[in-house]
C-alpha positions as CSV (number, residue, x, y, z in Angstrom):
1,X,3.8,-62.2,5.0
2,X,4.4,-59.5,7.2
3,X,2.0,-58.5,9.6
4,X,1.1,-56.9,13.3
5,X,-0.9,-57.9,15.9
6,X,-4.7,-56.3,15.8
7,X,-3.7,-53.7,17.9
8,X,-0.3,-53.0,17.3
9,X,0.2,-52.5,20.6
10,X,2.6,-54.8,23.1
11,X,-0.3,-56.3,24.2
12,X,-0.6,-58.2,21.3
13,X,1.2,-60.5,23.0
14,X,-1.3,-62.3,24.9
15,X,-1.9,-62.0,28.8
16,X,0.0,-58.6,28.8
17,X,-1.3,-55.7,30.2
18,X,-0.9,-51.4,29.9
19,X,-2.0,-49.0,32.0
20,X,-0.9,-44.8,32.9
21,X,-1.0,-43.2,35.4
22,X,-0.4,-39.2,34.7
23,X,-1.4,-35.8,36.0
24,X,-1.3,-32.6,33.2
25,X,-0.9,-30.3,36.0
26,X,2.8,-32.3,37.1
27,X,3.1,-33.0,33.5
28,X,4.4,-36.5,34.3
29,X,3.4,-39.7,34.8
30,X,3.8,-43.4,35.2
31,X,3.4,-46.5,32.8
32,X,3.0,-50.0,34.0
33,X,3.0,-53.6,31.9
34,X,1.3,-56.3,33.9
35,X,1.0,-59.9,33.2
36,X,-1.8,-61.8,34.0
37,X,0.5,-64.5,35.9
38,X,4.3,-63.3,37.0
39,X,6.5,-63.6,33.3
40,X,10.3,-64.2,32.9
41,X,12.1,-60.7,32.4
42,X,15.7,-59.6,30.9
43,X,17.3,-56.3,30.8
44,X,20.0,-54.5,29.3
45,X,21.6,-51.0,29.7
46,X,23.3,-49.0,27.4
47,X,22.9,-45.3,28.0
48,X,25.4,-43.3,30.2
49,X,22.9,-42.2,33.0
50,X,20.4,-44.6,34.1
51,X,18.1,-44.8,36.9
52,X,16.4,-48.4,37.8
53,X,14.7,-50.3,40.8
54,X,15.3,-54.0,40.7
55,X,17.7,-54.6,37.6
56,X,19.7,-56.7,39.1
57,X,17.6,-59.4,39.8
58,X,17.0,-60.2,36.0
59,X,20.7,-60.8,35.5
60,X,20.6,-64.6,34.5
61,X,22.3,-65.7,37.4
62,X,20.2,-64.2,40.0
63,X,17.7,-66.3,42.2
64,X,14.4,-64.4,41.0
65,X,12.9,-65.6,37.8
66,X,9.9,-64.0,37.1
67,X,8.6,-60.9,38.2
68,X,5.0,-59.4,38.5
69,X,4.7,-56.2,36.2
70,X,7.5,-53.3,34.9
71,X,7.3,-50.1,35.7
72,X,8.5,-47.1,33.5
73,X,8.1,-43.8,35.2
74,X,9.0,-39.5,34.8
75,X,9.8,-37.5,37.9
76,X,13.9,-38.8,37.4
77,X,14.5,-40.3,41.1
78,X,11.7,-39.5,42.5
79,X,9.5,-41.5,39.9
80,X,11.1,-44.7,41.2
81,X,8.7,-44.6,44.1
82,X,6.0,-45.7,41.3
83,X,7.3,-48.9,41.8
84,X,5.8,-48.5,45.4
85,X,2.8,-48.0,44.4
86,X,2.2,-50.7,42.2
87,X,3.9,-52.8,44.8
88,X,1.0,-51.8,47.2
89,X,-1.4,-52.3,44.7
90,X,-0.6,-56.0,43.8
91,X,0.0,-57.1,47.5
92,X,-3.6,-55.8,47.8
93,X,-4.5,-58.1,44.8
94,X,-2.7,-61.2,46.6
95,X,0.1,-61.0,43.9
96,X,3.7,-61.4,44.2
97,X,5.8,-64.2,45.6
98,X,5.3,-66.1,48.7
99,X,7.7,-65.8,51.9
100,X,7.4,-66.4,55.5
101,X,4.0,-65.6,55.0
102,X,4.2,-62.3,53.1
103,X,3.3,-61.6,49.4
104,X,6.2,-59.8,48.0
105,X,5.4,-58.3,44.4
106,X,8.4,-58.1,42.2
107,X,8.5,-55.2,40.3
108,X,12.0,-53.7,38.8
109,X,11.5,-50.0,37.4
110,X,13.3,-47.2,35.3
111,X,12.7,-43.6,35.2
112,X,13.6,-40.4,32.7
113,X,14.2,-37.1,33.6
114,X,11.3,-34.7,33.2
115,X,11.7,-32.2,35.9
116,X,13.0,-29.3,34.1
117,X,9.6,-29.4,31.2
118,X,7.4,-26.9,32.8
119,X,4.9,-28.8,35.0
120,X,4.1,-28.0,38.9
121,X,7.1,-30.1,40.7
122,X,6.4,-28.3,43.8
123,X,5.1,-31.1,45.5
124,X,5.1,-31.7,49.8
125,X,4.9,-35.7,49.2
126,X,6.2,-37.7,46.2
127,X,3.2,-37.9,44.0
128,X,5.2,-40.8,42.4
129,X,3.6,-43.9,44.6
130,X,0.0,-42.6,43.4
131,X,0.3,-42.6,39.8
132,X,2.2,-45.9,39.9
133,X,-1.2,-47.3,41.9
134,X,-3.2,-45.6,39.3
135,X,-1.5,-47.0,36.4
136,X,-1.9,-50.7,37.2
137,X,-5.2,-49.9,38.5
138,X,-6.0,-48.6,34.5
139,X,-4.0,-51.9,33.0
140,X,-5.5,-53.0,30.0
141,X,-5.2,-54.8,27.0
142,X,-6.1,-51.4,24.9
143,X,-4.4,-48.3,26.0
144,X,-3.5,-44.8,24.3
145,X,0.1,-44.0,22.8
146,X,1.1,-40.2,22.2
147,X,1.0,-37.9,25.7
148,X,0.5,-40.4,28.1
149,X,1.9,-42.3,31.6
150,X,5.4,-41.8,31.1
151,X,5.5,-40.2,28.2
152,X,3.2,-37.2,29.2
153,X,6.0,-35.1,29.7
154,X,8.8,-36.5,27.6
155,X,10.8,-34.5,24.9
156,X,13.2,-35.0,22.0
157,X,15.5,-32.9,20.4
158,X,12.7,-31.3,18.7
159,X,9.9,-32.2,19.1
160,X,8.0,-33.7,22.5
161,X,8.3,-37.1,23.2
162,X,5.7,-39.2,24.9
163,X,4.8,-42.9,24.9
164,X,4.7,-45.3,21.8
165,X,4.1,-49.3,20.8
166,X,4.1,-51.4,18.2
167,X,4.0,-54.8,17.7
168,X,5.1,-57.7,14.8
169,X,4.0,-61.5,14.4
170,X,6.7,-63.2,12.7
171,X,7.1,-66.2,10.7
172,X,6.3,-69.2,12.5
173,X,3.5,-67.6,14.7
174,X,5.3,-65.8,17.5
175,X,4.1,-62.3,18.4
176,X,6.5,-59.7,19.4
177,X,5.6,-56.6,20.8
178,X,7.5,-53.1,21.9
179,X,6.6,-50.2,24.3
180,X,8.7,-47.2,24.3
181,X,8.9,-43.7,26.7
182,X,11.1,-41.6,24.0
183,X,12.7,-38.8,26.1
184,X,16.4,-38.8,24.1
185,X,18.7,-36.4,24.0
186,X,18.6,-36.8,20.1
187,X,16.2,-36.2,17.2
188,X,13.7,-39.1,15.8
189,X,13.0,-36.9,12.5
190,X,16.0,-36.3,9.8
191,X,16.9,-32.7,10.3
192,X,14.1,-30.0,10.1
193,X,11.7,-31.7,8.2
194,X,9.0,-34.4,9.3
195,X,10.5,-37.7,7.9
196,X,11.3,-39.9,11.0
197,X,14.7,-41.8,10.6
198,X,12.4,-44.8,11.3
199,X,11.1,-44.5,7.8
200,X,12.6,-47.9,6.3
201,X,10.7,-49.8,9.0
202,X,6.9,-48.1,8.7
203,X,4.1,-50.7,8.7
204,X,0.7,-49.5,6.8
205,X,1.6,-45.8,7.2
206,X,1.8,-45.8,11.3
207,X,3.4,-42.5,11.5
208,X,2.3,-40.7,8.7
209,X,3.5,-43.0,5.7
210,X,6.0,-40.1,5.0
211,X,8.6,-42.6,3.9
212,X,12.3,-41.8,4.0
213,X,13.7,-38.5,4.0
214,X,14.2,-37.1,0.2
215,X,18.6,-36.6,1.6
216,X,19.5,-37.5,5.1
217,X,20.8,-34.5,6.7
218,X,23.6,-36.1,8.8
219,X,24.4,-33.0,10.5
220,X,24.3,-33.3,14.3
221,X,21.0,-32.4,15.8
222,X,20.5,-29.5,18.4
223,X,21.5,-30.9,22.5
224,X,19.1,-29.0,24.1
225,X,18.9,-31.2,27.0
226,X,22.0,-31.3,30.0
227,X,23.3,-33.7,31.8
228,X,20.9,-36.5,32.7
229,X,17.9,-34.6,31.3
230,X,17.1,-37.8,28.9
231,X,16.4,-41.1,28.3
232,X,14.4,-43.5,26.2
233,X,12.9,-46.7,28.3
234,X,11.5,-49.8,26.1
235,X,10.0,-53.3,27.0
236,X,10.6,-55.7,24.1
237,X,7.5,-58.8,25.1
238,X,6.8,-61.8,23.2
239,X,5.2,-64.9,23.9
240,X,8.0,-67.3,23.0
241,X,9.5,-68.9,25.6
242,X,12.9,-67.6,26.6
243,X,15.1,-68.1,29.3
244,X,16.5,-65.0,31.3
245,X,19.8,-65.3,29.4
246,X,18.1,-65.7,26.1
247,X,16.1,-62.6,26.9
248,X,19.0,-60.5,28.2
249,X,20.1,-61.2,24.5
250,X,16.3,-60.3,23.3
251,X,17.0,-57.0,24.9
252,X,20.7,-56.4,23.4
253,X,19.4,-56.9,20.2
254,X,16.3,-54.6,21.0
255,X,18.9,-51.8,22.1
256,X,19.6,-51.2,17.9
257,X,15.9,-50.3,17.0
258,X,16.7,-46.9,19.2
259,X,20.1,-46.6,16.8
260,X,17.3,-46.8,13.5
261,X,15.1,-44.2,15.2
262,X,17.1,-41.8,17.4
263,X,20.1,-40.0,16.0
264,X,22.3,-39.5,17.9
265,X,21.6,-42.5,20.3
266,X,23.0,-44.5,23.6
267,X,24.6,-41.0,24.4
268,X,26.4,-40.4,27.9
269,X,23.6,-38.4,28.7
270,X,20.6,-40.8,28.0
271,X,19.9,-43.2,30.4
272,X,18.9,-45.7,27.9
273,X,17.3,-49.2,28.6
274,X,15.4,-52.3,27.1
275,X,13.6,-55.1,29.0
276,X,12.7,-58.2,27.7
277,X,10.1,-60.1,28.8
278,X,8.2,-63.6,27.8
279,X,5.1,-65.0,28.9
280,X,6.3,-68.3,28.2
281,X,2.7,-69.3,26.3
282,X,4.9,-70.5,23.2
283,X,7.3,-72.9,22.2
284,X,10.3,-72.7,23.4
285,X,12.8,-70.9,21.0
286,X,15.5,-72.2,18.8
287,X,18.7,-70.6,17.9
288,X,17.3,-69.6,14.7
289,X,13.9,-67.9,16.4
290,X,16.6,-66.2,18.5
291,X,17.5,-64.2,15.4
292,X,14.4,-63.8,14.1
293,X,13.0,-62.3,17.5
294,X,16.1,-59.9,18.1
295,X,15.3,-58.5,14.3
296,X,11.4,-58.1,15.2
297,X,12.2,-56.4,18.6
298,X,14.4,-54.2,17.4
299,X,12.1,-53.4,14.4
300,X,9.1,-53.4,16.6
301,X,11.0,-50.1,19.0
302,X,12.3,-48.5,16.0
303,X,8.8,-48.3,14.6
304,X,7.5,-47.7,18.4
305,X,9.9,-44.7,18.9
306,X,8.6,-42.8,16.1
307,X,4.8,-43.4,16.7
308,X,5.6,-42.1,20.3
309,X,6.1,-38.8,18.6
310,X,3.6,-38.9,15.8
311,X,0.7,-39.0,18.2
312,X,2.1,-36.9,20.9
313,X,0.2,-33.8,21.9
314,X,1.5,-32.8,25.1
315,X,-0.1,-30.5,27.8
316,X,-0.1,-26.7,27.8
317,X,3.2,-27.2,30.1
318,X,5.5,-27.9,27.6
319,X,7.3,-25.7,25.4
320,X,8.6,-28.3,22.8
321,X,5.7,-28.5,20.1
322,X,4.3,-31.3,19.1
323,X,5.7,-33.1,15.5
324,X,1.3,-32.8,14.5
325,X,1.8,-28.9,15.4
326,X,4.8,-28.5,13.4
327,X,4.0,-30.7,10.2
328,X,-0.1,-31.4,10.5
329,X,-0.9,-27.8,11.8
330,X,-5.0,-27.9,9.7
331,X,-5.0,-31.8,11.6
């Protein structure tokens, strides 16, 4: 039988972690998973313009095997600095790995493009490395989805974006989870109306219980973003234990729930990207899990994707409307 985890949140995978940092007045912010020991991590890129800290140390053949949280971050370039912050803040915490005497927190990072959505970016000093600090500092097992972290300031082709999870325990036990910042170039609802693409793949009426579009309009939706003015950043978690090549594949497969819930999707202006991450708690999976978990991941961000939207009501800043605004106006 099909069933989430009692949050449906990422953090149904156990010894995970969420926290935001934000600030209305930027209109950005910064989202950070946490374990509560360092957790094996894969990644894999597919959009045309992406910006990350760290990547390349998950690659499968790389000497680091575990890492201590994930950041996701607005603020384009500038919100890579997060990473700092949360750096600082788990050094001060006695995390990270030992060298020469040092603690040296792990902690790879991707950012979206936000600057150009109406918040105060006038800043003298990166404001970046704070609300990293302030997002691990909030890490918990319960967090808010909607306008939050680095979501806050995150758009669609429609509608506003902002920050969305979900989570799926499959047959056999395992316990997948997703976390998404939806910032695309493209739409997550089926032309003007309100019925997300994600439709097929709604658990217990999540978003709305809409179901499918009566016709898919197929027609292209509106690029109001430029170039490198989107993205959409997702951490696929489970507890299962995977290697880092086994969750390099975790987050390939992961990459086609943004295909079910983003049209059009992996464009050459989205800097789209999926991590993959296990906390090793589980057994360690077969070839026939392996299938089983891609399918769940990438159902788990579909799903994620559009809940982003559903409960997104961004700050005064913004001039996209929110999909409540447009379709729940009395809500």
């Amino acid at each position: 039988m099909t069933r989430t985890g009692p949050r449906n949140l990422v953090t149904d995978v156990t010894g995970l972690r969420v926290g935001h940092g934000q600030d209305r007045h930027l209109c950005s912010g910064a989202t950070v998973l946490l374990g509560d020991a360092p957790f094996t991590a894969g990644v894999h890129i597919m959009g045309g313009a992406p910006g990350t800290r760290e990547t390349e140390l998950l690659a499968p053949d790389r000497l680091v095997q575990e890492v201590d949280a994930l950041v996701l971050s607005g603020g384009s370039a500038f919100g890579l600095d997060a990473a700092s912050g949360v750096m600082d803040g788990l050094r001060a915490q006695g995390r990270g790995f030992q060298v020469a005497g040092h603690r040296v927190p792990i902690v790879p990072a991707a950012i979206l493009f936000d600057l150009a959505n109406g918040g105060a970016k006038d800043w003298d000093t990166n404001p970046y490395p704070a609300l990293g600090r302030a997002a691990l500092e909030s890490a918990s097992p319960d967090f808010d989805i909607g306008s939050h972290g680095a979501g806050l300031g995150a758009t669609t082709a429609t509608y506003a974006g902002g920050i969305g999870s979900a989570s799926w325990v499959i047959e056999g036990g395992a316990t997948v989870g997703a976390l998404v910042a939806a910032n695309p170039v493209g739409s997550v609802t089926v032309g003007q109306g309100p019925h997300f693409w994600a439709a097929p793949f709604e658990w217990q009426d999540e978003f709305g219980g809409l179901g499918p579009a009566p016709r898919a309009d197929f027609a292209m939706p509106p690029v109001t973003k430029l170039a490198r003015e989107a993205t959409t950043l997702a951490i696929v978690a489970t507890d299962a234990t995977l290697t880092q090549a086994q969750l390099t594949r975790l987050a390939i497969a992961a990459h086609d729930g943004m295909a079910r819930a983003i049209v059009p999707s992996h464009t050459q202006f989205d800097g789209d990207i999926v991590f993959a991450v296990s906390t090793g708690a589980g057994a360690a999976a077969t070839p026939p899990d392996m299938v089983a978990l891609g399918h769940a991941a990438a159902t788990c961000l579909a799903r994620a994707i559009a809940r982003a939207v559903y409960h997104a009501y961004p700050p005064a800043c913004m001039s996209h409307p929110s999909w409540r605004d447009a379709h729940l106006p009395l809500d």
